[in-house]
Structures are given as C-alpha cells and as structure tokens.
C-alpha positions in Angstrom: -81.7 47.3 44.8 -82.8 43.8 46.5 -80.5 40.9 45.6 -81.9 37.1 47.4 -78.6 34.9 48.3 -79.8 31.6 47.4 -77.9 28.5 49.0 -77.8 26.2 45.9 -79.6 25.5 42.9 -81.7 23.4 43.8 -83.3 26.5 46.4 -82.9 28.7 43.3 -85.4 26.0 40.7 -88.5 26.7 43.3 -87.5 30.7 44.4 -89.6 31.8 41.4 -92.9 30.1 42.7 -92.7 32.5 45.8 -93.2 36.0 43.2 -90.7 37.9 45.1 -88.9 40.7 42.9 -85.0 41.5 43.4 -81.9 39.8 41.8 -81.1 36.3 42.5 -77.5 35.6 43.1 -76.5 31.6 43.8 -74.4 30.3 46.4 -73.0 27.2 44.9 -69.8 26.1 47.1 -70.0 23.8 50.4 -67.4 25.4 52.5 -67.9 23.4 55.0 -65.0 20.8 53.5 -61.7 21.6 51.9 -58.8 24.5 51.8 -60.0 27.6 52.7 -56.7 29.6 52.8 -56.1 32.6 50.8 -54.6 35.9 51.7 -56.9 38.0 49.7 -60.7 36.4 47.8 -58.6 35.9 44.4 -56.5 33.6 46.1 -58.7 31.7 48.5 -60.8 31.1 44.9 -58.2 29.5 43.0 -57.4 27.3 46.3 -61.3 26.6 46.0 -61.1 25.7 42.5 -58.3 23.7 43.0 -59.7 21.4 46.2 -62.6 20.3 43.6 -60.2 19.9 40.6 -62.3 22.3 38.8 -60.5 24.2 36.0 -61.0 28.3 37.6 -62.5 29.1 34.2 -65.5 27.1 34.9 -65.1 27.7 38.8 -64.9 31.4 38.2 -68.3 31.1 35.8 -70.0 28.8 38.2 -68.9 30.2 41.3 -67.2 33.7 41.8 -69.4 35.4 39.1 -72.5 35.3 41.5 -70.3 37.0 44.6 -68.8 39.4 41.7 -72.3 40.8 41.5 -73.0 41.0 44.8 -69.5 42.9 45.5 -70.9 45.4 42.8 -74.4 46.0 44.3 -75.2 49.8 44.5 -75.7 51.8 47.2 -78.0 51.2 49.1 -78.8 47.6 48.8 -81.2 44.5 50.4 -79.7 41.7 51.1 -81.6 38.6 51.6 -79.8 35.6 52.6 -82.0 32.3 52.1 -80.0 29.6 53.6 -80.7 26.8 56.3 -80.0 26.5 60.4 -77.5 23.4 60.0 -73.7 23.6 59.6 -73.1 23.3 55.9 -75.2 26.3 55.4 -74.5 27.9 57.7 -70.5 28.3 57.4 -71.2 29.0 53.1 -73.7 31.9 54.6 -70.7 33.0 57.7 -68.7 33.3 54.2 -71.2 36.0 52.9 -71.8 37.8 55.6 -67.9 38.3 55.1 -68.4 39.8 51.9 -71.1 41.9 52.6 -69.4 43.2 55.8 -66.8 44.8 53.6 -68.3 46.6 50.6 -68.9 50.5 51.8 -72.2 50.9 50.6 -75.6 51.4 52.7 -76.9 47.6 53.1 -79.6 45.8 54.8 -78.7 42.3 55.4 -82.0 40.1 56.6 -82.0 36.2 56.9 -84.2 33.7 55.7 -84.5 30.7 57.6 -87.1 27.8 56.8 -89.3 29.1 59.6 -92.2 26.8 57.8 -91.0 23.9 58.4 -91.7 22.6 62.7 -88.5 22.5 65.3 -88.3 18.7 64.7 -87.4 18.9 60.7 -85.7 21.9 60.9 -82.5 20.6 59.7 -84.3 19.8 56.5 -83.7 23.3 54.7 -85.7 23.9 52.1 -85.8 21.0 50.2 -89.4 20.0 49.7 -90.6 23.6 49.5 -93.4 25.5 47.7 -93.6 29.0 46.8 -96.1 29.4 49.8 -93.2 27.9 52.3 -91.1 30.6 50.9 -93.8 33.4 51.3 -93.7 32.3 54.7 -89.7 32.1 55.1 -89.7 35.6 54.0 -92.5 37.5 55.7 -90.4 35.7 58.9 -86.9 36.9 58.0 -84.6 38.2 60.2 -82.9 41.8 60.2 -78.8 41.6 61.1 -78.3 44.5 63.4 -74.2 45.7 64.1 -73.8 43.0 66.2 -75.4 40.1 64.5 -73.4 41.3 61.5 -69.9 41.1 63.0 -70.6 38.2 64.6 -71.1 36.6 61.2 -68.2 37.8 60.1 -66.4 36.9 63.0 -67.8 32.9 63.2 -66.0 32.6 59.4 -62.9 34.4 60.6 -62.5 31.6 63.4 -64.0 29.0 61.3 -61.3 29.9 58.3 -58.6 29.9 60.7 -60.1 26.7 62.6 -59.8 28.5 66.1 -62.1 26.4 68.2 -61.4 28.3 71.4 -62.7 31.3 69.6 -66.2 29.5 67.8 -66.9 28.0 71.2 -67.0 31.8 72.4 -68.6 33.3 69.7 -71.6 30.6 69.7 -72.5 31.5 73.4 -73.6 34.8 72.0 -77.5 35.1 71.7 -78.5 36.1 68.5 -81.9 35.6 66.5 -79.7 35.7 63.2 -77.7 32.4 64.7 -80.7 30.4 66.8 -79.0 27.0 66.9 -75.5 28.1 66.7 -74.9 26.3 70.0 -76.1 23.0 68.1 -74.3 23.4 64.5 -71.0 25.0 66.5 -71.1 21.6 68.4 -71.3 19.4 65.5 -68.1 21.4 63.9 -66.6 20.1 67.2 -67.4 16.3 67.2 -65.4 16.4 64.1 -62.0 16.7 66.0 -60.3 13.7 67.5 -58.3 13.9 70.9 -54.6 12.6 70.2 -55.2 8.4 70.1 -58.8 8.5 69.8 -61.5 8.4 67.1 -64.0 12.3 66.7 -67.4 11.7 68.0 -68.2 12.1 64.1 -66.3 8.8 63.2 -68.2 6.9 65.9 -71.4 8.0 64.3 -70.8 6.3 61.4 -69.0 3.4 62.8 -72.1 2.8 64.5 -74.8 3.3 61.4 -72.1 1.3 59.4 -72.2 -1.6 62.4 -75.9 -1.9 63.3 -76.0 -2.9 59.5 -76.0 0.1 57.3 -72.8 -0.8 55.3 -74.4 0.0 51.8 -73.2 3.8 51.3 -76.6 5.3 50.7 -78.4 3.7 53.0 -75.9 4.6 55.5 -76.3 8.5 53.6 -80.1 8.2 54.8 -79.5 7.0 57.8 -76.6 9.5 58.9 -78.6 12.3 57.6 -81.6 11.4 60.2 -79.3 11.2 63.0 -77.4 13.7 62.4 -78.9 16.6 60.2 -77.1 19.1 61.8 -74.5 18.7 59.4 -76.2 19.2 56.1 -74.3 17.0 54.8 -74.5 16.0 51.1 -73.7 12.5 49.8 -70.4 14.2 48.4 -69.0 15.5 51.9 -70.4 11.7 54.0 -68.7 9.8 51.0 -65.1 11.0 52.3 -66.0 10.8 56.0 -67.7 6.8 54.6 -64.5 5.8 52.6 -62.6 6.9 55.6 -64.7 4.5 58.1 -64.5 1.5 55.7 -60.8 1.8 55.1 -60.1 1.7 58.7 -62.5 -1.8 59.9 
C-alpha cells in the first residue's frame, strides 16, 4: 500500500496532474497556532476542534478521518509526506511523523519537499505547481532513516510541550529530512518575548505596519515576503495583526 500525506487542499486539487498511484490522505489543520494539549489523540482532537469553534462532528469528518486511515494502513506501507520547508508545515508534518512512529506495522516514510522550486522561493511550497513540479518533488524525495524518524517525533514532542531548550537541541541535528530546521526552529523562537519586551515577531509587523503597510492584506503580502519562514496564512497573521493594531 502507498498512501501521499498531502498538506492541504489546495496541494491535494493539482496532486492528480502528477499521475502518481497510492491513496491520498489530507492534512487539513495548522498546528502551528492553538491548544495542542491532550493526554491521548482523542483528547488533543476535541481540544483541536474546540480552539476553531468547530462542532467535532464536522472536525472529526474534516479532520481526524484522514489520520484514521492512515492509523489503519496495512502492513507494510509507503508513506509519502508532501509538505513544505517553512514552519507551519513543517510542525503539521512533526505531527505525522508522530503518528506514523507508533503504528507497528512495516513502513517506509519518504518526504517530499518542493525541490523544484530555486533556494530563494523555497518558502513558497507548492503553491503555483504543476503536475511536472510534482514529478519532480517526488523523483527527489527523501527516505526517513531511524534517526530522521525519531527526530520527527521528537521536534513535535518538544514543540507540543513548548520546550525551547529541547528544539534548539534537536534542530542542531543534521538531517536531509529537516534541511532548514535551523531557519524554521528560529522563527518558532522570535515568537517569544523576554519579560518587558516585545518578540522579534511583533517588531516585524510593527515595522511593515509603520513604513506604511497598515491595510491588513497588504501588510499579509508584505509579511509573507519577509518573512516566509512562517507559512503563515492570512488566518494565523490576522491574530498576530489585531494584536499589533490594538497595542499603537
């Protein structure tokens, strides 16, 4: 069995250009915001469900149902995991590497970066892509050996439990499954604020907001090309906007 972990729907409209064959299972959260507590996965969903006001119903039929049949894969399985170098995807793809590090089943877990696109755009994911830039993505994927895998598993553990000490550890580690961890472990950072003083985050925007970008989404565009790393959508800079404008 091959299953392709796609980050998002809007990956998932263009993967059938690239004639690859295998299930298709969607990632559709942004972990990178919100609660992420939960003793056990049916917890930590109905906290998700709950931090976007979504009845679990829907959450569970939106959400859970794709990582439902990935916990059910047979053994052995392919895993392909198409997601992006910046931080948004990557903490949603540290997430199913945690899955798929505890089902007891033979697996081999490859990932699929953009590896089309040049080192200068490469925080632009997928978006823009053909079925020929996925060709490429794939024929260029990446195999997780042990220690690649538990890794993964061990950047969500410290992420879940916000252990910076730990993530500033982990992201020294060389790894061709994690090539710009340094970078997107660094922008996790410059959202923390010493005690008495603004994150290096908030000054970003300050700054975009100041030098005259004070409609939202021109301040959206503008953030995004200074600071791609993040992967931001408009929904996670509108908080971090509202926050900046309330405090002028």
């Amino acid at each position: 069995m091959v299953y392709h972990v796609l980050n998002g729907d809007a990956l998932a409209t263009i993967f059938p250009e690239a004639g690859l064959s295998g299930e298709v299972a969607v990632m559709r959260e942004g972990l990178v915001t919100g609660d992420l507590q939960g003793d056990d996965l049916s917890s930590f969903w109905k906290n998700r469900a709950a931090h976007w006001g979504t009845p679990y119903e829907e959450y569970n039929s939106k959400v859970v149902s794709s990582f439902k049949k990935l916990m059910a894969a047979p053994d052995p399985t392919e895993f392909n995991l198409w997601f992006g170098y910046d931080l948004f995807c990557q903490v949603n793809m540290w997430f199913v590497i945690s899955v798929l590090y505890d089902l007891s089943i033979r697996k081999d877990v490859y990932v699929v970066y953009p590896s089309f696109l040049p080192s200068e755009q490469r925080w632009n994911d997928y978006g823009g892509a053909n079925g020929r830039d996925l060709q490429t993505s794939f024929r260029n994927r990446v195999r997780f050996n042990d220690n690649d895998f538990k890794l993964g598993e061990a950047l969500w553990t410290a992420y879940k439990q916000n252990d910076l000490h730990l993530m500033e550890s982990l992201c020294r580690v060389r790894s061709a499954c994690f090539p710009y961890a340094a970078e997107t472990c660094q922008a996790h950072f410059d959202r923390f604020a010493a005690a008495g003083e603004k994150s290096a985050l908030t000054c970003a925007i300050e700054e975009i907001i100041h030098n005259g970008s004070d409609d939202f989404h021109q301040a959206f565009r503008e953030f995004s090309k200074r600071k791609g790393v993040y992967g931001f959508g408009d929904t996670q800079f509108r908080e971090l906007y509202d926050n900046v404008v309330r405090t002028r």
